[in-house]
C-alpha positions as CSV (number, residue, x, y, z in Angstrom):
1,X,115.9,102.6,147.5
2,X,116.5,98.5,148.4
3,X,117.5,96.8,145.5
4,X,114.8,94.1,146.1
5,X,111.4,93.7,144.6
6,X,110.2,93.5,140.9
7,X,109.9,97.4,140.8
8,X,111.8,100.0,142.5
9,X,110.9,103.1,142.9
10,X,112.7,106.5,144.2
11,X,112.4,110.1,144.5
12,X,115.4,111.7,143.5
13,X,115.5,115.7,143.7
14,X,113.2,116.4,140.6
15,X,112.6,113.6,139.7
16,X,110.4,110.2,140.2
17,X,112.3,107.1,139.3
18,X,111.0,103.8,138.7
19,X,113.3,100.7,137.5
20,X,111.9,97.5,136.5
21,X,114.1,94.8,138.4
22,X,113.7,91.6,137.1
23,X,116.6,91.5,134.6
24,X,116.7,87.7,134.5
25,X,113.5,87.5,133.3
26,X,114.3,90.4,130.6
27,X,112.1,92.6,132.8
28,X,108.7,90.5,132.3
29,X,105.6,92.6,133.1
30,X,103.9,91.0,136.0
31,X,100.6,91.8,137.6
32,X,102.4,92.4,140.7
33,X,104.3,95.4,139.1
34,X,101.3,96.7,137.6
35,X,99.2,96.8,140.7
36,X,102.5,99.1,142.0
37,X,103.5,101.1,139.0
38,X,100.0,102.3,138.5
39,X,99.3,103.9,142.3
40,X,103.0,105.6,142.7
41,X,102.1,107.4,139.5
42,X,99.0,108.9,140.5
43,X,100.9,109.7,144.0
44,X,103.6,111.5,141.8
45,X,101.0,113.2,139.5
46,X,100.0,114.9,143.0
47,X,103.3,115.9,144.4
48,X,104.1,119.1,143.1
49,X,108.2,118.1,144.5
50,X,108.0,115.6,141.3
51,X,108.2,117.3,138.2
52,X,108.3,114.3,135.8
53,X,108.7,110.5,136.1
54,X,111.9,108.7,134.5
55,X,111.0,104.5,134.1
56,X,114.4,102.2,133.2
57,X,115.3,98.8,133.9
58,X,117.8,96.7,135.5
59,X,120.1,94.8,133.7
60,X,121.5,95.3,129.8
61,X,119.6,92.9,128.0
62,X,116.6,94.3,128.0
63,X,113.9,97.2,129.1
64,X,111.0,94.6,129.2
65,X,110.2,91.7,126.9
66,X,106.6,92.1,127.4
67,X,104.2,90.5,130.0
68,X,104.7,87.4,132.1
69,X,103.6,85.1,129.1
70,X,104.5,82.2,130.7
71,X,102.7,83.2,134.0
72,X,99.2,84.1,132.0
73,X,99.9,80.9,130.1
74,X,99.4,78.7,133.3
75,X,96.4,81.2,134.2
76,X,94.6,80.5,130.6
77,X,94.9,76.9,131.0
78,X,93.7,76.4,134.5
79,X,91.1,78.8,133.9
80,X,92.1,81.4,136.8
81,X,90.2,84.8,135.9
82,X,93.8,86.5,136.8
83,X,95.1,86.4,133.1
84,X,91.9,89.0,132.3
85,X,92.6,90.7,135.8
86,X,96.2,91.4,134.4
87,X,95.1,92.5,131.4
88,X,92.4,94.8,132.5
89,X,95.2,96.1,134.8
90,X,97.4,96.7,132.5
91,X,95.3,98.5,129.9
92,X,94.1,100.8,132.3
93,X,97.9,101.5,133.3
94,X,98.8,101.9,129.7
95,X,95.5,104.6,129.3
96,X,97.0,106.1,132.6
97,X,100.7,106.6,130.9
98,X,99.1,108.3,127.4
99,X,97.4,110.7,129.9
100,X,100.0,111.5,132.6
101,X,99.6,115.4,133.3
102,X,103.5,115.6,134.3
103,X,106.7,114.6,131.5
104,X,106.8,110.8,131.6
105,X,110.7,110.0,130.2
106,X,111.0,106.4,129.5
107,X,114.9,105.4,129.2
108,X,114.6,102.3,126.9
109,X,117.6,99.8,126.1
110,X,117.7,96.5,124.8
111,X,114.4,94.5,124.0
112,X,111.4,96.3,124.1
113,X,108.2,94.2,123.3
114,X,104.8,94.0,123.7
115,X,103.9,94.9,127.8
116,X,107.3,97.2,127.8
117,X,105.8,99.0,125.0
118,X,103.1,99.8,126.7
119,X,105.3,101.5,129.6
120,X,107.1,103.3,127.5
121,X,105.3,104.3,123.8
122,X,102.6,106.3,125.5
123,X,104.6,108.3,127.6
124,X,105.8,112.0,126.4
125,X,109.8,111.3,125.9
126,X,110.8,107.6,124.7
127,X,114.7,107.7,124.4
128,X,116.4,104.7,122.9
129,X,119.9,103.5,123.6
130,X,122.0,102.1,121.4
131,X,121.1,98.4,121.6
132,X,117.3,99.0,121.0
133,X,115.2,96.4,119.5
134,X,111.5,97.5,119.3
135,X,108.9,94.7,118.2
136,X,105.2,93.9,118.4
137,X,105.6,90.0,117.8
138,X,102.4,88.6,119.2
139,X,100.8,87.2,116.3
140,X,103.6,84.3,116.5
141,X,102.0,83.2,119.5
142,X,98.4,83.8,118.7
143,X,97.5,86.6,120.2
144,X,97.6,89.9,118.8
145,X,99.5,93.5,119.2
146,X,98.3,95.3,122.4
147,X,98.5,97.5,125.1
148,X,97.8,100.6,122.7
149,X,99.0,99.4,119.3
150,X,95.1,99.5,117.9
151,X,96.1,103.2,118.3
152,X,99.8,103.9,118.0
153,X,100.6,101.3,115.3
154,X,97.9,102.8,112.3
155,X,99.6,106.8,113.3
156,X,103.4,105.7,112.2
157,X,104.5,106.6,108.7
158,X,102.4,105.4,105.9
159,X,101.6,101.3,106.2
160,X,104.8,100.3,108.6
161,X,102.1,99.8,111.5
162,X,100.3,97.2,109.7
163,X,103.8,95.6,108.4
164,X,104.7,95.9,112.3
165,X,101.6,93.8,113.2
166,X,101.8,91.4,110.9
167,X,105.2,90.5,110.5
168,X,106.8,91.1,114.7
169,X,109.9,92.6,112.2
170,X,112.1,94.1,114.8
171,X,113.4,97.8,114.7
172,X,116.9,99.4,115.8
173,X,117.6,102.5,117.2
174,X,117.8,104.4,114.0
175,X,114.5,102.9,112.2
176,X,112.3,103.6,116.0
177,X,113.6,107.1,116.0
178,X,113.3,107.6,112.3
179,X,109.1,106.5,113.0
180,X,108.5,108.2,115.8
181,X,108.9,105.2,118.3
182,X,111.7,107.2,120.2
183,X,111.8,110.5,120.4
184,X,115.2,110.5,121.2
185,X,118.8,108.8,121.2
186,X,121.5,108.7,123.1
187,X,124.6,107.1,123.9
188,X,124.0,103.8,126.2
189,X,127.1,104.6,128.6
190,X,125.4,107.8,129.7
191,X,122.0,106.8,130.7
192,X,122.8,107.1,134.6
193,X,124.4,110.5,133.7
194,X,121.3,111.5,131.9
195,X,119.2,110.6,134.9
196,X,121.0,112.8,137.6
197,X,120.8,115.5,135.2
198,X,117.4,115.3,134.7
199,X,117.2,114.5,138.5
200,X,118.2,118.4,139.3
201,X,116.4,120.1,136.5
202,X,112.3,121.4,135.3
203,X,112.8,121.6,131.7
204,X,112.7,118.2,130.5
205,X,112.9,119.0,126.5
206,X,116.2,120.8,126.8
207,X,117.8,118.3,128.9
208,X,117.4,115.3,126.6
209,X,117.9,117.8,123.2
210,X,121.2,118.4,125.4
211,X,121.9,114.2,125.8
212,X,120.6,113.6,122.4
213,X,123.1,112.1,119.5
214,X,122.6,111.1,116.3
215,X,122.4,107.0,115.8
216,X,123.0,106.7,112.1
217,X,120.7,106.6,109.2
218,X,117.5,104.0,109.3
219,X,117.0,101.3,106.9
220,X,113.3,101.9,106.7
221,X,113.4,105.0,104.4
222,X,114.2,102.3,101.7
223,X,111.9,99.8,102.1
224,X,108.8,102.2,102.8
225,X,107.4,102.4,99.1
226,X,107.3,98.5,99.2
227,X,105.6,98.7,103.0
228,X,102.9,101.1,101.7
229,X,102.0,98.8,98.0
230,X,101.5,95.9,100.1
231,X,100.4,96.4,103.2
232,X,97.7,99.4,102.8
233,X,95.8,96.3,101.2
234,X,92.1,96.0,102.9
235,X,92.8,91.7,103.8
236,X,95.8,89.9,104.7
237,X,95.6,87.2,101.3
238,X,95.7,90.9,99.7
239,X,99.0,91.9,101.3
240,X,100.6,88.4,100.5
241,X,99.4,88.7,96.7
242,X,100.8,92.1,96.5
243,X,104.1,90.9,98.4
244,X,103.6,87.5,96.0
245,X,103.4,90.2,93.2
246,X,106.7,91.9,93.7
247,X,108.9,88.6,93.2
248,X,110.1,90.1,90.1
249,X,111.1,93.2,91.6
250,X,114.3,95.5,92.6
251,X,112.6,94.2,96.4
252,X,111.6,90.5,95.0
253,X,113.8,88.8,98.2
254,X,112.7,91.0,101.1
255,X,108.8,90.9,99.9
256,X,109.9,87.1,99.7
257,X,110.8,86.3,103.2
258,X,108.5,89.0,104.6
259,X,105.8,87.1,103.0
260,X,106.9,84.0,104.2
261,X,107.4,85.4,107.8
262,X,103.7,86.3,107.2
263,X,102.6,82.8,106.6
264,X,104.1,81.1,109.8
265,X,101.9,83.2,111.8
266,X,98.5,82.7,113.6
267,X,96.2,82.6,111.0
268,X,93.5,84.5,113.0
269,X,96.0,86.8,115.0
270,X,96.3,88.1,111.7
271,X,93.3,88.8,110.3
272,X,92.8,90.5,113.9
273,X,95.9,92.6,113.9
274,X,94.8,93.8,110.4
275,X,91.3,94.7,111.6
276,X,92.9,96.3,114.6
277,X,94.8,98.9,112.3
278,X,91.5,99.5,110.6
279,X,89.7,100.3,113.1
280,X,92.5,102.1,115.4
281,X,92.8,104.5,112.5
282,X,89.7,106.0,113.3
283,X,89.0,105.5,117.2
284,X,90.4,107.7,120.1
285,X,93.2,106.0,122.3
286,X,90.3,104.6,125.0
287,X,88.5,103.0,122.5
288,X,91.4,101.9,121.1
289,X,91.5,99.9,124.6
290,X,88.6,98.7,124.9
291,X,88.8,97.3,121.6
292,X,91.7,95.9,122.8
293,X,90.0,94.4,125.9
294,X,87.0,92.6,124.0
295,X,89.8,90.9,121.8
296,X,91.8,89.5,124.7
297,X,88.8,88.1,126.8
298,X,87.9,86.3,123.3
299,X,91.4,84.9,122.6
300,X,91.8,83.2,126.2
301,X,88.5,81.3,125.5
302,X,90.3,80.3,121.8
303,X,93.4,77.8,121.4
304,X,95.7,79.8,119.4
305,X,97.5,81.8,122.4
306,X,97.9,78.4,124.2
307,X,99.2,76.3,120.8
308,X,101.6,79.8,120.2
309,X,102.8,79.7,123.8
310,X,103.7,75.9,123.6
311,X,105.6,76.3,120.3
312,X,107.4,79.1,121.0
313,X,108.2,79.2,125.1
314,X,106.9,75.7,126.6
315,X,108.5,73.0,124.5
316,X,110.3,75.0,121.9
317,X,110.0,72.9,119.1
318,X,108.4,76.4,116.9
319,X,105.9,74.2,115.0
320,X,102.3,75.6,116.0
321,X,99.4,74.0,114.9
322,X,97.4,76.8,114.5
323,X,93.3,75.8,114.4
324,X,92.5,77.1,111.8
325,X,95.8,76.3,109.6
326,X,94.4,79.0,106.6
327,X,93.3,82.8,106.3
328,X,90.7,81.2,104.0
329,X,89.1,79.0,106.9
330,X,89.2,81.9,109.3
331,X,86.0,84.3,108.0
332,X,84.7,87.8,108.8
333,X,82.3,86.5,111.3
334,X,84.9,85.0,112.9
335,X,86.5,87.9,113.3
336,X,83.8,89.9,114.3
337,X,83.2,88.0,117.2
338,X,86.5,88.6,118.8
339,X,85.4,93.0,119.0
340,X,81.8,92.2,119.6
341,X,81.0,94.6,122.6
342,X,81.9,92.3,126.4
343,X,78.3,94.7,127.8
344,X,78.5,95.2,131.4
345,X,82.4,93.8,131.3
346,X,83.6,96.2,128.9
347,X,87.0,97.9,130.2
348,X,86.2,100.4,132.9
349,X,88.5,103.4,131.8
350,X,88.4,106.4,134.0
């Protein structure tokens, strides 16, 4: 294996390893990677030498940040049609993962957001190191929680996908395993170690129950019975009444800043990432998808993502002027239009 490239990829005894290499850029998804991840998978679903797929990253920082925002940014704005290509590649990669017929182990460390959870939450083992931080935080940039959350973010404990959504609120290592984000943890230093081990061995379960140690008691526990009064509400002005509501309350300065949190985000990614849990809780992962699909061709045509992506990334200066500035100027309709059906250019799923 050359240590060159974006994404490496090697077969090592039982094992097929890929590492995403671009630990600069905090492992940004690109389409490029995509378009190579995807193949060597199905190649390695074939080979019966490879009896389950490890995925890592390069680099301690993180296991990937998410996709190439900047890079779709530029796309968006000039109009190419790659920013859909990517996404359309992408989704179909992420549907790929949540079917893989072999163990798919994904060693995660550092940041993992939006595109990186989508390499790693569908697979069958997700084991955190010790410097986890797991977040959805797209609808600070205007667009909205993908590449499967529609479907994995309404089946965590009680209403923490739709705080998750909403809020971006990052989790540790403790809270992720604690909801079912990781199925296991293990000590950071011995994430090579683990990978040799599981390089000369079939039984994948046993192996990682072997690695597997115990990272300390979540936070989330306590804050659940808050989570669930306010955010199983049916609207987003709902869930900031209810969090408005418990000023006065053992939890008055967490609902506090959680609701204000709440209101520095896109108006509209929110009502969508709140529809999106909806609907998710009732649709099978491929809809789930395609859902996901109809939403993302609609935001590119909107200005959101771009005024997000210049706040936040471009110029920095965090002050997004989101169009439109209220949840009460952004109405079902409008909402509605973003999962209308796309007809013939639905998402092509297998």
């Amino acid at each position: 294996m050359s240590d060159d490239g974006e994404v490496l990829f090697e077969r090592r005894g039982r094992a097929g390893v890929i590492t995403l290499n671009r630990p600069k850029a905090l492992n940004a998804l690109t389409l490029d990677m995509v378009r190579k991840i995807h193949p060597r998978l199905e190649e390695w679903a074939r080979d019966d030498g490879i009896a389950h797929v490890v995925i890592r990253a390069a680099g301690e920082r993180a296991f990937c940040a998410g996709g190439d925002i900047r890079r779709l940014y530029d796309w968006g704005r000039a109009g190419d049609p790659t920013a859909i290509d990517f996404y359309r590649e992408e989704y179909r990669l992420n549907t790929y993962i949540k079917r893989y017929p072999k163990p798919y182990v994904a060693l995660i460390d550092g940041i993992v957001m939006g595109g990186g959870v989508g390499l790693s939450i569908h697979g069958s083992h997700r084991v955190g190191g010790a410097r986890v931080v797991f977040a959805m935080p797209e609808t600070g940039i205007g667009l909205f929680p993908d590449v499967g959350g529609t479907y994995f973010l309404p089946r965590l404990p009680g209403a923490l996908g739709a705080y998750l959504a909403l809020t971006g609120a990052r989790l540790k290592a403790a809270d992720s395993l604690w909801a079912g984000i990781l199925t296991h943890c293990i000590d950071t230093e011995r994430a090579d170690e683990l990978v040799e081990v599981l390089s000369s061995v079939d039984d994948v379960d046993a192996a990682l129950s072997a690695a597997a140690v115990d990272p300390g008691a979540p936070t989330l526990p306590d804050y659940m019975p808050v989570i669930d009064r306010c955010f199983a509400a049916d609207s987003v002005e709902e869930v900031l009444a209810r969090l408005d509501a418990e000023a006065g309350s053992d939890d008055g300065d967490w609902a506090r800043e959680t609701a204000a949190t709440i209101r520095t985000k896109s108006p509209t990614s929110l009502k969508i990432a709140l529809r999106q849990m909806q609907l998710g809780a009732r649709s099978d992962f491929e809809e789930c998808m395609r859902i996901e699909f109809r939403i993302v061709n609609r935001v590119y045509g909107g200005s959101d993502f771009y005024e997000g992506v210049r706040a936040v990334i471009v110029d920095k200066d965090n002050a997004p002027q989101w169009q439109p500035g209220s949840l009460g100027d952004v109405s079902e309709g409008d909402v509605d239009a973003y999962f209308a059906s796309l007809g013939k250019d639905e998402l092509p799923l297998p």
